[in-house]
BAKOLDREN-47021 format. One line per 5 residues: number of its first residue (from 1); for each residue x, y, z of N, C-alpha, C. Coordinates in nm, 3 decimals. Example, Ala and Ser with C-alpha at 12.3 -4.5 7.8 and 13.67 -1.06 7.14 Angstrom:
1> 1.319 -0.569 0.780 1.230 -0.450 0.780 1.320 -0.330 0.780 ~ 1.285 -0.225 0.708 1.367 -0.106 0.714 1.290 0.003 0.787 .
This chain:
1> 0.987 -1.143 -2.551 0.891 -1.111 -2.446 0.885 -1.224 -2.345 ~ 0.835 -1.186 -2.224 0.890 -1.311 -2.122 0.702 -1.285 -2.028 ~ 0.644 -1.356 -1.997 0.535 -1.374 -1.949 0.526 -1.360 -1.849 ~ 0.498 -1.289 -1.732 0.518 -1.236 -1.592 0.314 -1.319 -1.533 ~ 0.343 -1.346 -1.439 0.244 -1.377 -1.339 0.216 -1.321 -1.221 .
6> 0.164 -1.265 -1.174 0.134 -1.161 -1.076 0.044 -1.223 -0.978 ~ 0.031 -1.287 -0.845 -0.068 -1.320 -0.777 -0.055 -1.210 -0.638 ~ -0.166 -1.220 -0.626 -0.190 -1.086 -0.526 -0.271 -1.165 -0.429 ~ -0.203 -1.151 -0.273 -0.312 -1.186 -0.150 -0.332 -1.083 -0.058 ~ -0.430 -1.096 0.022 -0.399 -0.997 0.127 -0.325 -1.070 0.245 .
11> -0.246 -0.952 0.297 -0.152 -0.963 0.374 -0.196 -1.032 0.498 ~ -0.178 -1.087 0.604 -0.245 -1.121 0.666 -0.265 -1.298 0.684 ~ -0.379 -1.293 0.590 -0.494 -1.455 0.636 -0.473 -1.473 0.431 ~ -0.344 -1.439 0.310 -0.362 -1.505 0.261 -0.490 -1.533 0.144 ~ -0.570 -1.449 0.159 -0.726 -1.473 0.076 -0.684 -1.407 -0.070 .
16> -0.677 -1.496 -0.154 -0.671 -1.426 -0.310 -0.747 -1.277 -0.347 ~ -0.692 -1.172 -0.386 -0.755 -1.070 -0.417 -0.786 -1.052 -0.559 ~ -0.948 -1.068 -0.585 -0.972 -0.989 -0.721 -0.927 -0.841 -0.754 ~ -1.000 -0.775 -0.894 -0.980 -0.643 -0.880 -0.877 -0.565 -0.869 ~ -0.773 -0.612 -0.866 -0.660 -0.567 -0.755 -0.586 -0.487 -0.948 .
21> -0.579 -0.334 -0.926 -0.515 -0.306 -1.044 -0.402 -0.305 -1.052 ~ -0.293 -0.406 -1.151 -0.163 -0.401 -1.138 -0.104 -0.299 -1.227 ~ 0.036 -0.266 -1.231 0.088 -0.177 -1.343 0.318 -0.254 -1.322 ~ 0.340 -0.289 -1.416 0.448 -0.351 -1.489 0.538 -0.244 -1.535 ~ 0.580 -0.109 -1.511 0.603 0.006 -1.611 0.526 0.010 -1.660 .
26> 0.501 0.002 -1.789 0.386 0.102 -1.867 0.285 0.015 -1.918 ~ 0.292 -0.109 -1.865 0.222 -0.244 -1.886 0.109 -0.240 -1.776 ~ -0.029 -0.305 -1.845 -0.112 -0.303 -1.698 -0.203 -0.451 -1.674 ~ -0.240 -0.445 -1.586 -0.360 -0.592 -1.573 -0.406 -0.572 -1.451 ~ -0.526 -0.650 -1.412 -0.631 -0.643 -1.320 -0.660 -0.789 -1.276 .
31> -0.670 -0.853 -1.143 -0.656 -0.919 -1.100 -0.787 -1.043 -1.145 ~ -0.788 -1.150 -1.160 -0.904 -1.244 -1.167 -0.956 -1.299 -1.057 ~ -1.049 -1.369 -1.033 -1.126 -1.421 -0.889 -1.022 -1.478 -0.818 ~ -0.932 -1.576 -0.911 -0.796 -1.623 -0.805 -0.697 -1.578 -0.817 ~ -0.709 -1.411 -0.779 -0.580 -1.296 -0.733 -0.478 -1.303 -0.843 .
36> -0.505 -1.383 -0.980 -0.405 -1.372 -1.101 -0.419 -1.285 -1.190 ~ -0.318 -1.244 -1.229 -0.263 -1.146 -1.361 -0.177 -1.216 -1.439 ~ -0.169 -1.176 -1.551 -0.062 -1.198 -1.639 -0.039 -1.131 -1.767 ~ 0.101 -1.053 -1.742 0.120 -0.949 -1.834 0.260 -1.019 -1.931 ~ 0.254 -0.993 -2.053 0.404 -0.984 -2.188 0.466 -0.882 -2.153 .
41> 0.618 -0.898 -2.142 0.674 -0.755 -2.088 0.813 -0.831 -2.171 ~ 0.881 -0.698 -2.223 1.038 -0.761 -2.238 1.140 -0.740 -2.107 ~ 1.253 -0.842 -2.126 1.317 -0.831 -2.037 1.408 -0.707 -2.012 ~ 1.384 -0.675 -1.842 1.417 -0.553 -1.797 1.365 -0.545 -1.655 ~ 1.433 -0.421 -1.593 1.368 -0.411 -1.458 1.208 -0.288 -1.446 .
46> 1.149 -0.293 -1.386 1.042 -0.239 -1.366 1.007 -0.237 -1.211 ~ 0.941 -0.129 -1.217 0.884 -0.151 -1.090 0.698 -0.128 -1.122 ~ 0.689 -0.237 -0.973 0.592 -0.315 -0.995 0.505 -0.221 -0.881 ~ 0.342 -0.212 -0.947 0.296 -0.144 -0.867 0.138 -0.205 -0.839 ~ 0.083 -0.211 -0.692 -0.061 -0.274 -0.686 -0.153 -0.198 -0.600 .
51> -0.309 -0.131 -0.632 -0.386 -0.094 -0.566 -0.494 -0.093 -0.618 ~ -0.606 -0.143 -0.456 -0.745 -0.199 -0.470 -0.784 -0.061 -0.403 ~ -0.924 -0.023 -0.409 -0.943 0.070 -0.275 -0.972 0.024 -0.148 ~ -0.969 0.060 -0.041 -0.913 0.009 0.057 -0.820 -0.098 0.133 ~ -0.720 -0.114 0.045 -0.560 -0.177 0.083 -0.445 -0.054 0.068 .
56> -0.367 -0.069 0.104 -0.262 0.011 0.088 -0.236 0.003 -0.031 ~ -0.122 0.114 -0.111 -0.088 0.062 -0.231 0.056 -0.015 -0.217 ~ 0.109 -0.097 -0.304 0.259 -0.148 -0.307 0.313 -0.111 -0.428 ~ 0.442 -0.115 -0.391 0.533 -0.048 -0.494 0.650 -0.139 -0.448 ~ 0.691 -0.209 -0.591 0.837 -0.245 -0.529 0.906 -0.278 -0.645 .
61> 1.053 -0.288 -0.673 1.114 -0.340 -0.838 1.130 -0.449 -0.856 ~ 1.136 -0.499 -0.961 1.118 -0.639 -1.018 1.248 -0.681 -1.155 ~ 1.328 -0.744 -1.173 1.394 -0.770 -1.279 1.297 -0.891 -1.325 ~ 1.299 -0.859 -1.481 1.200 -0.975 -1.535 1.342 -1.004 -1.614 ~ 1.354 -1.139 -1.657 1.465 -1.179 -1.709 1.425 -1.309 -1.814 .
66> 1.338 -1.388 -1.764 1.302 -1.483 -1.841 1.130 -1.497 -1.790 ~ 1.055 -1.620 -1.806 0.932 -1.632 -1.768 0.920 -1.617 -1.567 ~ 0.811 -1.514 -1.508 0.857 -1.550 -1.375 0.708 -1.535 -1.308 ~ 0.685 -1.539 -1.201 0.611 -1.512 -1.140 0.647 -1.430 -0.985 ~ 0.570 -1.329 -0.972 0.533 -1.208 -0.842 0.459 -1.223 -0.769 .
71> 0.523 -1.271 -0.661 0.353 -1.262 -0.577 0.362 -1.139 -0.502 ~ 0.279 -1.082 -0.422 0.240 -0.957 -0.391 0.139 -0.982 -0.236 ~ 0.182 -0.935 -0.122 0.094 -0.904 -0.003 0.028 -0.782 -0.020 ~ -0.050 -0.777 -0.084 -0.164 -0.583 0.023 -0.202 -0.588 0.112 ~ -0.164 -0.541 0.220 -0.228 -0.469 0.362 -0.323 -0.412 0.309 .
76> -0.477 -0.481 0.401 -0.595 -0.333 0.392 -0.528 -0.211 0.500 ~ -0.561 -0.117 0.432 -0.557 -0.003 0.472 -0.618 0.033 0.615 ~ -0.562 0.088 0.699 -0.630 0.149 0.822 -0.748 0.262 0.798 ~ -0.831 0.216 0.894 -0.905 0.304 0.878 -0.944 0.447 0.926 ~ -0.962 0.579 0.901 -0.892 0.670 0.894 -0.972 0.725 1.036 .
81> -0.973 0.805 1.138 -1.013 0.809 1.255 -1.133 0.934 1.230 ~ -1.196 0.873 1.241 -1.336 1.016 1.234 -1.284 1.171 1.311 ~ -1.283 1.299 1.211 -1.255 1.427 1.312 -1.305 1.459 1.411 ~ -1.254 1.507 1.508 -1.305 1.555 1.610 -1.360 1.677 1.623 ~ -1.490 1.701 1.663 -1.538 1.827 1.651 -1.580 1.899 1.793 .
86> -1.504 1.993 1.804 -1.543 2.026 1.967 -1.705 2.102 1.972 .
């Protein structure tokens, strides 16, 4: 098993994200006050997946091979344009 580190900021200005739910393949963790995770995974590729509510979600693959660390940008999410009602 190889120890993966996950830090998550927002995109942007950089600010550590709590909360932030990660997923490893079928592995999971949730972010601490200073935007860290850390999941046991064996070596292999996975794809790596992150969403808070209101950030976008990310998705991207990862080869874990030995001990590593991920860092991760989330974009907050746009905000969605109120309907128009004639």
């Amino acid at each position: 098993e190889h120890r993966v580190t996950l830090k998550v900021i927002e995109k942007g200005n950089g600010v550590p994200l709590t909360d932030v739910e990660l997923r490893l393949g079928m592995f999971r963790a949730a972010t601490n006050e200073a935007g860290v995770a850390h999941v046991e995974v064996p070596g292999g590729t996975y794809e790596v997946c992150a969403w808070k509510i209101g950030y976008d979600v990310l998705s991207r693959t990862a080869h874990v091979a030995g001990d590593t660390t991920i860092h991760l940008e989330v974009a907050v999410a746009p905000e969605p344009e109120p309907p128009y009602w004639m």
